[in-house]
C-alpha positions in Angstrom: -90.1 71.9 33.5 -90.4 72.5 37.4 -92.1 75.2 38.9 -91.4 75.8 42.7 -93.3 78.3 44.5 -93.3 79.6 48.0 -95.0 78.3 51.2 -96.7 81.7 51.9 -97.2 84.9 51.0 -97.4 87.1 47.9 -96.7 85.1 44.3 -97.7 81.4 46.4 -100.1 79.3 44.0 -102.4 76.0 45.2 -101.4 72.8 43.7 -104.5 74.0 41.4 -103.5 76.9 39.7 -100.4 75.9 38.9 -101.9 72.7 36.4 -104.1 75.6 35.5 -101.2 77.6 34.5 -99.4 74.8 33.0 -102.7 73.6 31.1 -102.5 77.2 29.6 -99.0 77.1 28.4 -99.4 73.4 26.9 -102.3 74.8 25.1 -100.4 77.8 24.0 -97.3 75.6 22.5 -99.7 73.6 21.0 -99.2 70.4 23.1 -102.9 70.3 24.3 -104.2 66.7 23.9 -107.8 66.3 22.1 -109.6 63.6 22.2 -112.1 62.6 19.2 -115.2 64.1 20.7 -113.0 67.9 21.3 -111.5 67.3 17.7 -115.2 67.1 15.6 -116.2 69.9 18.3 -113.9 72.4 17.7 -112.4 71.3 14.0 -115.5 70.7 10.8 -114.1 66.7 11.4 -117.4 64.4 11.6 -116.0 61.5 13.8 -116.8 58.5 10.9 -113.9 60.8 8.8 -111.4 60.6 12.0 -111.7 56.7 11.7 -111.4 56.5 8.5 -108.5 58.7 8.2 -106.9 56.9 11.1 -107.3 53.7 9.5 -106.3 54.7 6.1 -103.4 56.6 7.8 -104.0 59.8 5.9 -105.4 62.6 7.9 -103.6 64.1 11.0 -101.3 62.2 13.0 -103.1 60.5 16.1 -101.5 59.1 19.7 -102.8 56.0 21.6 -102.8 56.2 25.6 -104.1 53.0 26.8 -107.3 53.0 24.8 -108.4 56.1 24.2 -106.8 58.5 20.8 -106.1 61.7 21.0 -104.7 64.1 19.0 -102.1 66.7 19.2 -103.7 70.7 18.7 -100.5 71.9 17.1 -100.8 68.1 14.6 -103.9 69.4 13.3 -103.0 72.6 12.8 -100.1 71.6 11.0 -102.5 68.8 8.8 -104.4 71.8 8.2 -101.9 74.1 6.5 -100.3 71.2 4.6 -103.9 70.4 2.7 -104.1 73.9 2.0 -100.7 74.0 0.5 -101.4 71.2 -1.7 -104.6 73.1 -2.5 -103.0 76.2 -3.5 -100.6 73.5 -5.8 -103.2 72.4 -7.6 
């Protein structure tokens, strides 16, 4: 996606507000990256449970950059619903 804007005047954003407003819409398609410290902050994950779900290759999908994991918001969500599901099987 490209977003042009205008040199000057009314509607013109800085170079800042516009990864602001992208950041905003990644977040709201659910393509925010998290890394394991956001993921056991904002989801009831203890971090020992993210490595062993990574190694066992059971919990939510993960995604390597360099050396660092993260995790994709919309993956988590989806992990989420799909042990609930199974729950609501049982």
């Amino acid at each position: 996606m490209s977003i042009t804007t205008e040199q000057s005047g009314e509607g013109s954003f800085s170079a800042s507000e516009l990864r602001n407003i992208s950041d905003a819409v990644k977040r709201h398609r659910g393509d925010e990256l998290l890394d394991t410290e956001s993921v056991t902050e904002q989801y009831p994950f203890p971090k020992a449970t993210l490595y062993g779900w990574r190694y066992h290759r059971t919990g939510p999908p993960s995604v390597r950059l360099g050396r660092r994991v993260y995790y994709r918001r919309r993956d988590i969500e989806k992990w989420i619903d799909e042990q609930a599901a199974k729950q609501a099987r049982r």
